[in-house]
Structure formats: structure tokens, C-alpha cells
C-alpha positions, -999 to +999 in steps of 0.1 A: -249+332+302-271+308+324-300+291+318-308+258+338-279+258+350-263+249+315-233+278+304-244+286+273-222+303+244-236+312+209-215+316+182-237+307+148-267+298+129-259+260+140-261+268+180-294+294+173-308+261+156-300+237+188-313+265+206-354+266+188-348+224+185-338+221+219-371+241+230-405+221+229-425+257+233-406+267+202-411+237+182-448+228+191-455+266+172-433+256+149-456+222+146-489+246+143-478+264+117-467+238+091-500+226+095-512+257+074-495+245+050-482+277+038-464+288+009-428+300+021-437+302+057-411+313+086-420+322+124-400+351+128-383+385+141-391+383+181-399+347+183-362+342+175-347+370+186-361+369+222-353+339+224-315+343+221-313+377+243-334+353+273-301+329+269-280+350+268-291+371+299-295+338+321-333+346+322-346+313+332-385+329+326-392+332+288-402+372+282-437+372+270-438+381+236-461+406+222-470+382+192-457+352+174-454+364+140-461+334+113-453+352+074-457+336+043-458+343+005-483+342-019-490+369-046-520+353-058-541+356-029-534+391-012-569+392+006-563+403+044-591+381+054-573+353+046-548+359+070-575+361+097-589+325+087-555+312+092-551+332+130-582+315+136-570+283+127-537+286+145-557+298+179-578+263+176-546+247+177-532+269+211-554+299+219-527+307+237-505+320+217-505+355+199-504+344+167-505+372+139-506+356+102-491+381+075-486+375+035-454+392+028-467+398-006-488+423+005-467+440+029-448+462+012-476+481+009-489+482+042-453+490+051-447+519+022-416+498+006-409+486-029-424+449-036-410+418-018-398+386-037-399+361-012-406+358+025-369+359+034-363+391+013-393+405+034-373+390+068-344+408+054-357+443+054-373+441+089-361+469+106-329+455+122-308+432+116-308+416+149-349+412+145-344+398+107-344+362+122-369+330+107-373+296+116-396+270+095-396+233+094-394+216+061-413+190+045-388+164+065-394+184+099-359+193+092-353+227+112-343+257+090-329+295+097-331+321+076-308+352+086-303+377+056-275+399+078-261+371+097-267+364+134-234+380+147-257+410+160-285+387+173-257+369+194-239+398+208-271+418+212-260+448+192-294+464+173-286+480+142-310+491+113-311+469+079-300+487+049-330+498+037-335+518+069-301+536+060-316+548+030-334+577+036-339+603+066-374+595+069-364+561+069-338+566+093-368+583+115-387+548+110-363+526+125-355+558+156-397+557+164-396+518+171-364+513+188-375+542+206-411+521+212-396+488+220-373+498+245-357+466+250-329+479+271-353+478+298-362+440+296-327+431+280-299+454+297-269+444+280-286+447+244-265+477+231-287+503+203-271+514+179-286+552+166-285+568+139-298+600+143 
């Protein structure tokens, strides 16, 4: 557990918070997207969670992340096209970055799920635990982590489905299809899946 040289051990939320402050990357998208403004806003799932597999596999290269996934709340303005105007806005900040704006509030039903309450409770019903990871900045720059199932997984790389994906078989068959997709053994080899079919 490299990384510039520096032996690096995680053990909680505290050290995963050093970890984003200590990283200017990090924090400069963290920067962008308070400037939103948003209600409730985290950057989340593979923005943290890569993060903490690179250190913890001496990668001294950060893996290129598909997208940088900003979520927010609000129920009173579930328009899609919103969410575009604020990509927009977040790409005239850095265009190079892959942003991808969601309102959690309207999620649920892309996603086929009962109603969200807040942005966390949507974090905590990503598909695994290890992935159900945010990071905002409050309105004091203070940096904040949200983790509804803890970080042990995150931090000794074990992926696991959330609850919800416990549920049902054809939930179960859900969270099977994207492990099965991301394949993150290949870029991470000591991550260790967890099946459960």
C-alpha cells in the first residue's frame, strides 16, 4: 500500500477524508460543484471509491473514471433538462471532466425503486456497499463523508450488494449484471466480489 512513496493504511471515515482533502484533483471537483449550489449535493460512488482501491493498490496513476457522478435533491424541480444545464455548467468550469448531474428525487424511477428521501438515502441503496460513498463540502468548505454501510468494505476492497439488492431475486440479478459489467478485478486485483447467486 504505496503511493509516492508514502505507506498508506486506512482504517475510517477520518483517513478516506485526509485522503479526498489531501488530493487537489479531488477537491478542485469538489470546488465546481458547490458552485451549483445545489440542494443536498455529494460527488459520489466511483469518485470515492476509486480513489481508495488506487491507494490501496500502490497505483501511483489515478484509473480514469468513467464519470464523476455529482447527485443532488430536489422534489420540486424533477425536469431532466435541468440536470443537463447544470453538466453544461460544470463542463465550462473543467471540460475535462465526465461530469453527469443526477436529482436523486427522480431516480427512483429511472431506477425502478420505491421513492428516495434524501441524497444519502439514494447513496445508500447504490448497489454495493463499497460504491455507496459521497463527499460534499459545506457551507464552511468543511469536508464531509457520507457512508450509509460504513467504509470497512471500501477499505478492505470486499464488494457486497446493499440491502435492497438482497431483497429480491430479480434484484439479486441486478446487482450480478453490473458486477458482472464492471469487472473491477481486472483493474483492481485484490478487490474480492462477493456473489450471490
Amino acid at each position: 500500500m504505496f503511493q509516492g512513496g508514502i505507506h498508506l493504511i486506512l482504517k475510517n471515515e477520518k483517513d478516506i477524508i485526509q485522503l479526498v482533502r489531501d488530493d487537489a484533483w479531488m477537491m478542485d471537483i469538489l470546488h465546481a460543484a458547490k458552485t451549483l449550489k445545489l440542494p443536498d449535493w455529494w460527488v459520489c460512488a466511483g469518485f470515492v471509491r476509486s480513489k481508495i482501491w488506487d491507494v490501496l493498490h500502490g497505483f501511483t496513476e489515478r484509473t480514469p473514471l468513467p464519470d464523476v457522478d455529482v447527485v443532488y435533491f430536489d422534489p420540486g424541480c424533477c425536469d431532466e433538462a435541468i440536470e443537463k444545464e447544470l453538466e453544461r455548467a460544470l463542463f465550462s468550469i473543467n471540460p475535462h471532466i465526465p461530469w453527469s448531474v443526477k436529482n436523486e428525487a427522480r431516480m427512483h424511477l429511472i431506477n425502478n425503486m420505491p421513492p428516495f428521501t434524501s441524497s444519502v438515502d439514494a447513496i445508500a441503496n447504490f448497489s454495493e456497499t463499497a460504491t455507496s460513498l459521497g463527499v460534499t463540502l459545506d457551507e464552511n468548505d468543511e469536508l464531509k463523508l457520507t457512508a450509509p454501510h460504513g467504509v470497512q468494505d471500501a477499505i478492505h476492497m470486499i464488494v457486497k450488494p446493499t440491502p435492497y439488492f438482497l431483497e429480491t431475486q430479480e434484484h439479486a440479478q441486478i446487482y450480478e449484471r453490473r458486477i458482472s459489467k464492471k469487472n473491477w478485478s481486472t483493474t483492481w486485483p485484490n478487490v474480492r466480489i462477493v456473489h450471490i447467486q
